[in-house]
C-alpha positions as CSV (number, residue, x, y, z in Angstrom):
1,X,9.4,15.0,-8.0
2,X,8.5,11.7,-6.8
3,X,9.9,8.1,-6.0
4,X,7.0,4.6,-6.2
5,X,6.3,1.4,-6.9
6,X,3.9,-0.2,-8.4
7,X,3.9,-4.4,-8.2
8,X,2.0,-7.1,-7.9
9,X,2.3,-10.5,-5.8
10,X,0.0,-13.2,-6.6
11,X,-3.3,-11.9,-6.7
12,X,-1.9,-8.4,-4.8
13,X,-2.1,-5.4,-6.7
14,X,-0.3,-2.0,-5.6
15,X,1.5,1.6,-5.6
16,X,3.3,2.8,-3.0
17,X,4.7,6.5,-3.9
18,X,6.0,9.5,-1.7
19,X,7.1,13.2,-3.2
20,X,7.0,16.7,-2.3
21,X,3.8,17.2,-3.9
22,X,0.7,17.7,-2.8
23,X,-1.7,14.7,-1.9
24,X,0.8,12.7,-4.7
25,X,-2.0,9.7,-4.3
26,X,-4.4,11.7,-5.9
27,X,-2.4,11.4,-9.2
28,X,0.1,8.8,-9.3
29,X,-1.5,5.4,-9.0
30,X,-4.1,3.4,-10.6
31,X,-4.4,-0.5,-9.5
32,X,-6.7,-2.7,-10.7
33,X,-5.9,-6.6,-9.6
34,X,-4.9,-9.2,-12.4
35,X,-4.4,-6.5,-14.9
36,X,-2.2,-3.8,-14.1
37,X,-0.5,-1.5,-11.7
38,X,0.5,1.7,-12.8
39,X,2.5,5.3,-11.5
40,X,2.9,8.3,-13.7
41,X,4.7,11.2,-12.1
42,X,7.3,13.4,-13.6
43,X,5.3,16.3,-15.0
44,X,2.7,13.7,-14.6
45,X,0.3,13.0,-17.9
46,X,-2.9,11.2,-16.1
47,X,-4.3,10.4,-19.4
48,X,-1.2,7.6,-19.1
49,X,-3.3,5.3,-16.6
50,X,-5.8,5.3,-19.1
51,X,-4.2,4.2,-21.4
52,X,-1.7,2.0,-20.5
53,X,-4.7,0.0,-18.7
54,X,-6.1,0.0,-22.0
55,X,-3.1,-1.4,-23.9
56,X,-2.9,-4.2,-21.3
57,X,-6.3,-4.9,-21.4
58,X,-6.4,-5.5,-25.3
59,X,-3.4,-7.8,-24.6
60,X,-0.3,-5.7,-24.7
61,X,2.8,-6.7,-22.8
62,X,3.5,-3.9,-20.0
63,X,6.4,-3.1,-21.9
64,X,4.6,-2.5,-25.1
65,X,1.8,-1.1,-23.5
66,X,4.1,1.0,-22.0
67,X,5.9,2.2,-25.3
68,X,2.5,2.9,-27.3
69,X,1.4,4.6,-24.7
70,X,4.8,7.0,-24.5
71,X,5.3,7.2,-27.8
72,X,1.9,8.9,-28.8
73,X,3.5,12.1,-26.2
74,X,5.3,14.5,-27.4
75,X,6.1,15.6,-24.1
76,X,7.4,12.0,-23.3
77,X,11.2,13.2,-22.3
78,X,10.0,14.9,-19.1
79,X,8.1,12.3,-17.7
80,X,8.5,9.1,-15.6
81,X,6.1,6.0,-15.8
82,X,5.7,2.3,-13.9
83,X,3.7,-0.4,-15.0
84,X,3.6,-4.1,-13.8
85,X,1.1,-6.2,-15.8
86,X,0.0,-9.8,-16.1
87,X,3.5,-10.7,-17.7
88,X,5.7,-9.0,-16.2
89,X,6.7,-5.0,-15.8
90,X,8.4,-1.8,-17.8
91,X,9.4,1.3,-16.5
92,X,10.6,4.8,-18.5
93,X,12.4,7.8,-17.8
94,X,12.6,10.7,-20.3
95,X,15.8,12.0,-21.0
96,X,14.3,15.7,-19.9
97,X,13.3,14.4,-16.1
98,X,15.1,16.5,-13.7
99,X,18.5,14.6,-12.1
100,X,18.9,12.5,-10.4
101,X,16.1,10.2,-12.0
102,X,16.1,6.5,-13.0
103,X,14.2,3.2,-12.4
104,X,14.3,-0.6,-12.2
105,X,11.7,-2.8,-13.3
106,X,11.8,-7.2,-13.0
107,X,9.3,-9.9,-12.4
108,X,6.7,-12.0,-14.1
109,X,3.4,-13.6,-14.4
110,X,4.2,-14.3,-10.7
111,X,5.1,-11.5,-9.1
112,X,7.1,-8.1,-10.4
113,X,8.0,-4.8,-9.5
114,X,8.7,-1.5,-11.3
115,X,10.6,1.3,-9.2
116,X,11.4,4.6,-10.4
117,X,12.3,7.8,-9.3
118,X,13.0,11.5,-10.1
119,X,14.5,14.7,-8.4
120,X,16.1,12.2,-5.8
121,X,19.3,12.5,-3.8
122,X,20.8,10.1,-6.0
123,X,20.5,6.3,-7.5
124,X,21.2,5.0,-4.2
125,X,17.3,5.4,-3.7
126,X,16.2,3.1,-6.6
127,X,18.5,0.8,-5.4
128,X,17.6,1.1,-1.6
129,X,14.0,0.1,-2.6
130,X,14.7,-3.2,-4.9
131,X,16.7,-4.2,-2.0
132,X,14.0,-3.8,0.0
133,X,11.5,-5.8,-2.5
134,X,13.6,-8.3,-2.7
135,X,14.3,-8.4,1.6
136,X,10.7,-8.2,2.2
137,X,9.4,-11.5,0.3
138,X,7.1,-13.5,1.6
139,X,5.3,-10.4,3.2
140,X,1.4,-9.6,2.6
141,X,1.9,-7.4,-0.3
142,X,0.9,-3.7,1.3
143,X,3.7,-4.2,4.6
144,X,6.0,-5.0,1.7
145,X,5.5,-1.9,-0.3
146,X,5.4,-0.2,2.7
147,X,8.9,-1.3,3.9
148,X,9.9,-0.6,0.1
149,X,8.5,3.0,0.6
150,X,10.4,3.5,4.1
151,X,13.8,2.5,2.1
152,X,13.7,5.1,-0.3
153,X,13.0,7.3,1.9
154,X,15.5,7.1,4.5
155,X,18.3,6.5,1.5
156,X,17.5,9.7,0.8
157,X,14.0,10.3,-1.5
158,X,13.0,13.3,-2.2
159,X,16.2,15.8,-3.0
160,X,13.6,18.7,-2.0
161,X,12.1,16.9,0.9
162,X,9.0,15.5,2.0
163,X,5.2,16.5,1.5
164,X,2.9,13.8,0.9
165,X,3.0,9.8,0.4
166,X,0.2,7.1,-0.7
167,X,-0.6,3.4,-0.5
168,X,-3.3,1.9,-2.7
169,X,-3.2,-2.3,-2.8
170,X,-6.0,-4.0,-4.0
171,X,-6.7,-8.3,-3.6
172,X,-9.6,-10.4,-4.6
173,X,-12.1,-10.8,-1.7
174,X,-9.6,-8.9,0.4
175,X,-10.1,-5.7,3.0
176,X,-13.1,-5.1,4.8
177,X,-16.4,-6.8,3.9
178,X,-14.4,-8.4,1.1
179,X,-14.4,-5.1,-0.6
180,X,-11.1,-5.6,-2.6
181,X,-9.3,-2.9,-1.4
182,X,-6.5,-3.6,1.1
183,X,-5.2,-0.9,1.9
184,X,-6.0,3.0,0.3
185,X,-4.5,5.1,2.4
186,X,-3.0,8.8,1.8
187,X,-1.3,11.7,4.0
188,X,-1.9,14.6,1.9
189,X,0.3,17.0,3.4
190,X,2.9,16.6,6.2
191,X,6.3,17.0,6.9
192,X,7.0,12.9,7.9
193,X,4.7,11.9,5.0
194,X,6.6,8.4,4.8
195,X,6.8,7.8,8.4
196,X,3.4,9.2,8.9
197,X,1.8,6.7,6.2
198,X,3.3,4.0,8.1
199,X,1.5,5.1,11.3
200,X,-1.8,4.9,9.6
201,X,-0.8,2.3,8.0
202,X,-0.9,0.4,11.1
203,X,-4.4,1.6,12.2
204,X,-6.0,0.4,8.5
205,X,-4.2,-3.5,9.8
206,X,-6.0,-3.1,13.0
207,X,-9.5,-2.3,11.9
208,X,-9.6,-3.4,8.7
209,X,-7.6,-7.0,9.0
210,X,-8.9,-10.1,10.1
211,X,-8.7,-12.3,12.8
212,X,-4.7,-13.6,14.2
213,X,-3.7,-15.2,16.9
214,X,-6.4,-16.0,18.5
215,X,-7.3,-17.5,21.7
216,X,-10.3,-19.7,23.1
217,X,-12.5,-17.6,25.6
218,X,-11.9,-19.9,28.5
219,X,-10.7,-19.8,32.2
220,X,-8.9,-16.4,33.3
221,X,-9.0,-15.0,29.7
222,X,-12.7,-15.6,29.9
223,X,-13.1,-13.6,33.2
224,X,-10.7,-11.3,32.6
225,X,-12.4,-10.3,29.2
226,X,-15.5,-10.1,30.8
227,X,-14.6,-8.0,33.5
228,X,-13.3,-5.6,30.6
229,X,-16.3,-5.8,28.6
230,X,-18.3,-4.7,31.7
231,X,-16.5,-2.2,32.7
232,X,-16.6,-0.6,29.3
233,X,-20.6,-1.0,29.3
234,X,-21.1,-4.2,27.7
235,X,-22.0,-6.8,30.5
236,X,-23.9,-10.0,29.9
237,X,-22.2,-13.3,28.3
238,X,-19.0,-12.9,27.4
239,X,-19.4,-14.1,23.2
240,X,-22.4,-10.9,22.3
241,X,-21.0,-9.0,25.2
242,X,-17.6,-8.6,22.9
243,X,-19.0,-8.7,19.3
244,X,-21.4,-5.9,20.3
245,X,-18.2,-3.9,21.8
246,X,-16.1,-4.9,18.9
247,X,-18.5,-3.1,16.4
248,X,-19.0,0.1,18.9
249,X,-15.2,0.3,18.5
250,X,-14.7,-0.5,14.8
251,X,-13.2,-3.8,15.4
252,X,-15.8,-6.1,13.3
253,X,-13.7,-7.6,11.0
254,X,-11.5,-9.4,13.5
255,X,-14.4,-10.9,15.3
256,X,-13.6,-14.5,15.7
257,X,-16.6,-16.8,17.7
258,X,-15.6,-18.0,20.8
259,X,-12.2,-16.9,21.2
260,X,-10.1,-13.1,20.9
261,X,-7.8,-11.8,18.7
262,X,-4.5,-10.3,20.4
263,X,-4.8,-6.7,18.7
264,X,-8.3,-6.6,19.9
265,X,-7.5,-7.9,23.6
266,X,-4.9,-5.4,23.7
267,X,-7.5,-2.6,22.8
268,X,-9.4,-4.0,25.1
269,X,-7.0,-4.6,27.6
270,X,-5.8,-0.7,26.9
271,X,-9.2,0.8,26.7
272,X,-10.1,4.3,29.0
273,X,-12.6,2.6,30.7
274,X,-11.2,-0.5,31.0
């Protein structure tokens, strides 16, 4: 019912996972960084996050956390699991998941990945999304995921289309107000769920990131922001003028003294009243 990974990247933790299933994220993933990772989908048995986490968390390998976990179900053969741990990552398929279904699972204390799928149009999805991993390193661990997500689904996904899709990465210190949480983002229902997760996607980078690209507040830049900022209703020096705009409009955490980053001057720049 359902195609995901889960992985983790240095201190980046995450499941990406799209199906024809209602609000999939609210069953599929559990992430919590430096210990595990983890989809269950399939005819999906929850109590599997639990655990799993437990087994890694008293020292298990993911594969062995993987295979105590499994073997204690006696309804094991129609279900699907992924699980990236400190050492490395596992992934099963039961011999009773509906065709096509299958998975791939590599990596280390480093970085890993676990893919699997069921009820897709064929292997060429699995395969589609390890390519991807593999295309996409080097990027901040939610975009990769992301990209990894997009590849399955336009190699085909889903064999009975598309419902709902989910993104949940967590980092150390990461997200907004060092929270932790990168990225937890879910389209519950909707007939582009993929595509549509991306789009949000791109919103959670713009508010919730931090400061890129920057540049000083000096010379035109400095009259031209102000004359923005004014026009918008925040006159006065330029510096409070735009960190008193930025949190109207939900841009905080890209505040950077003294200078602008480029998402926010194009906001700015792109503004109704501006």
């Amino acid at each position: 019912m359902t195609f995901s990974i889960a992985a983790h990247d240095g201190e980046a933790w995450g499941v990406a996972v799209a199906s024809r299933f209602l609000a999939v994220g609210s069953v599929v993933p559990r992430v919590v960084p430096g210990r595990c990772a983890l989809a269950t989908q399939a005819m999906a048995r929850v109590a599997y996050l639990d655990e799993v986490e437990e087994g890694l968390s008293a020292g298990l390998t993911a594969a062995a956390a993987l295979e105590r976990a499994t073997a204690g179900d006696a309804g094991r053969e129609d279900r699907q699991v992924g699980v990236v741990g400190a050492d490395g990552a596992a992934t099963f398929t039961g011999s009773g998941c509906m065709h096509w279904a299958g998975g791939e699972a590599a990596g280390d204390s480093r970085t890993a990945f676990a893919v699997q799928g069921n009820i897709l149009t064929g292997p060429e999805v699995v395969e589609a999304m390890v390519s991807a991993w593999h295309a996409h390193r080097g990027h901040a661990l939610d975009a990769r995921l992301l990209a990894v997500l997009l590849a399955g689904d336009a190699a085909g996904g889903d064999a009975r289309g598309r419902q709902s899709a989910a993104l949940l990465v967590k980092a150390p210190g990461a997200g907004y107000d060092g929270c932790g949480v990168v990225a937890d983002l879910r389209v519950d229902d909707h007939p582009e769920a993929p595509t549509e997760l991306a789009r949000v996607h791109g919103l959670s980078t713009l508010y919730f990131g931090t400061a890129e690209d920057v540049e000083p507040l000096t010379g035109p830049l400095r009259d031209e922001v102000s004359r923005l900022l004014a026009a918008a209703g925040h006159a006065g020096p330029v510096e409070p003028a735009l960190e008193a705009w930025m949190g109207e409009v939900n841009l905080e955490n890209r505040h950077s003294p003294g200078a602008i980053d480029r998402r926010v001057l194009a906001v700015l720049r792109g503004s109704p009243t501006g």
